[in-house]
C-alpha positions in Angstrom: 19.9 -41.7 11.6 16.3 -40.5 13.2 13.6 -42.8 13.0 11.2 -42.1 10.0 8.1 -42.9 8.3 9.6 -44.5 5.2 6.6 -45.4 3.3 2.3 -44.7 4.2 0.4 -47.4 2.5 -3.4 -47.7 1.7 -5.7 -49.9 -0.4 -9.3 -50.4 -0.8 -9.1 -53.8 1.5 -7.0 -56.4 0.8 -3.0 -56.2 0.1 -1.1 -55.0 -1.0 -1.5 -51.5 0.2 -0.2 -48.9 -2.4 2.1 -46.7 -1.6 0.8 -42.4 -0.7 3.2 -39.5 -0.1 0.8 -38.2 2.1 -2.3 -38.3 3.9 -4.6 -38.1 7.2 -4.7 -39.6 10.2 -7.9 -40.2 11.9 -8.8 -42.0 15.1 -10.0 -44.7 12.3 -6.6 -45.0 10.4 -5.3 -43.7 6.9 -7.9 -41.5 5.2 -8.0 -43.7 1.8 -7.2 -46.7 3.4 -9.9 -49.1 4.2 -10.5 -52.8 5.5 -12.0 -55.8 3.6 -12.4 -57.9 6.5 -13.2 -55.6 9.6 -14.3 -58.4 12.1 -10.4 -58.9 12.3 -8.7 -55.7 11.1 -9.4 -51.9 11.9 -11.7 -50.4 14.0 -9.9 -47.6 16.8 -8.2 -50.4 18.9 -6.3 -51.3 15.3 -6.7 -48.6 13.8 -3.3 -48.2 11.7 -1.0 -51.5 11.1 2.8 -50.9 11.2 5.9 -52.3 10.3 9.7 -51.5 10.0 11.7 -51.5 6.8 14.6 -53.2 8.2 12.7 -56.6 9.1 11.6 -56.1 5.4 14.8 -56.2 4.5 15.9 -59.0 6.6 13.3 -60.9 5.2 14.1 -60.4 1.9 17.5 -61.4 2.5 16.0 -64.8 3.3 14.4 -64.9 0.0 11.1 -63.6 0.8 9.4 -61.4 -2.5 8.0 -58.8 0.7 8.2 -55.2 -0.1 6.8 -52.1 2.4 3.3 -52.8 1.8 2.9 -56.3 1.2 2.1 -57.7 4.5 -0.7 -55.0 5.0 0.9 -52.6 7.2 0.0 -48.1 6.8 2.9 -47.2 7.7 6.3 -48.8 7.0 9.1 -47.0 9.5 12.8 -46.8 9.0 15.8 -46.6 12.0 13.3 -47.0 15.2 14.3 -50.0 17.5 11.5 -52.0 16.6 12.4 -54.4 19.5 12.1 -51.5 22.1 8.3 -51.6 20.9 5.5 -53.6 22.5 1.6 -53.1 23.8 1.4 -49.5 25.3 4.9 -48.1 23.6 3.5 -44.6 22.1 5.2 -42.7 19.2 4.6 -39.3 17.8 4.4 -39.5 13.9 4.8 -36.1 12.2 4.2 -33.1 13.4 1.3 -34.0 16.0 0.0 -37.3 15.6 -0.1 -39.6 18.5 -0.5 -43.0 18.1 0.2 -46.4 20.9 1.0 -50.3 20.0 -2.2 -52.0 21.2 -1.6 -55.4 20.0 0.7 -57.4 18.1 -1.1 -58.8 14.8 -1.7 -62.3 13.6 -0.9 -63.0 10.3 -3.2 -64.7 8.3 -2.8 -66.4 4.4 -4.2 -63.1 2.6 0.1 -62.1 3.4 1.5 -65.4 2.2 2.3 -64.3 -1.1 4.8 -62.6 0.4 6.7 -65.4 1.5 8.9 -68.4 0.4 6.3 -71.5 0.4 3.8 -68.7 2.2 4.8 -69.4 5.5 3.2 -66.4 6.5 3.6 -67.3 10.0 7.3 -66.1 9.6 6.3 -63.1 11.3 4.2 -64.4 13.8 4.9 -63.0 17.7 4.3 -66.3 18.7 6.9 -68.1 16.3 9.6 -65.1 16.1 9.0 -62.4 19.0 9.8 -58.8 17.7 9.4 -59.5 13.9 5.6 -59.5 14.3 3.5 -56.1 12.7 2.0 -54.2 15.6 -1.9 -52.7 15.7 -1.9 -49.4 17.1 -4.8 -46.7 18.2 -4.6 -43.3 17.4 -4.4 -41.0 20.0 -4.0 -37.8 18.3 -4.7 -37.1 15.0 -2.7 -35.4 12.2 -1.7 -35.4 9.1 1.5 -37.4 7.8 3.9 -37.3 5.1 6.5 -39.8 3.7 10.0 -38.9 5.5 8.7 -37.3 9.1 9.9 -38.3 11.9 9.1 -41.1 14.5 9.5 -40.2 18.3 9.1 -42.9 20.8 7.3 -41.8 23.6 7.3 -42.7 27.2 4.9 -41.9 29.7 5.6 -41.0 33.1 4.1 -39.8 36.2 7.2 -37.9 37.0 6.4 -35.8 34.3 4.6 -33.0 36.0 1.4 -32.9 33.7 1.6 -35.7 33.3 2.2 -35.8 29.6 4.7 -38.0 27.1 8.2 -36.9 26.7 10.3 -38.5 24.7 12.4 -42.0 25.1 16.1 -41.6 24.3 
């Protein structure tokens, strides 16, 4: 199955984020989302938050109450190797948007209610590499819906142009 976008989530500040069918995407994040602490979330260098649905699931499995949305992340993804993904990976969401990981996140205890005991730091990079959510930067706008696709990108200077093609 091709990678998706399986859920876009947004909120006022604070989590959860609800989910949308549909919205923008600005070089700020989620038109209708916005961020109640912005010293340590938002901003263009983390702009949109992500996560896959299949580390949700995994963690439910383990008897965590997450859900897509939970844990704070816009856009919840479906069937992309999540462990293929790192600082500088780029993936095309929709049918423009351009977006690349620039950081891995910290948790912090506003996500703990989504976990047994609220060991938040479940998903920490440090504590479980490739479960953590990723902050990314937009480097295209567009506008996404709930069930586009998800292209990872690669950049290459072979590629005369030198624009993104994609990573199979």
């Amino acid at each position: 199955m091709e990678p998706r976008i399986f859920q876009l989530n947004c909120s006022t500040g604070g989590v959860p984020k609800l989910p949308v069918r549909e919205t923008a995407l600005t070089s700020l994040g989620l038109v209708g989302d916005t961020q109640a602490h912005s010293r340590f979330h938002g901003g263009p260098e983390r702009a949109v938050c992500l996560y896959a649905l299949e580390l949700i699931l995994r963690l439910q499995a383990e008897g965590h109450p997450i859900y897509p949305g939970s844990i704070g992340e816009n856009i919840t993804v479906v069937n992309l190797d999540w462990a293929r993904l790192q600082p500088g990976s780029r993936l095309a969401l929709g049918d423009k948007a351009v977006i690349e990981i620039s950081s891995y996140t910290v948790p912090c205890k506003n996500i703990a209610a989504s976990f047994v005991n609220g060991e938040f730091k479940r998903i920490a990079q440090t504590t479980h590499p490739g479960e953590a959510r990723l902050y990314a930067r937009v480097l295209q706008t567009g506008f996404l819906r709930v069930g586009q696709p998800v292209l990872l990108l690669e950049s290459t200077s072979k590629n005369e142009g030198g624009g993104l093609i994609p990573r199979r």
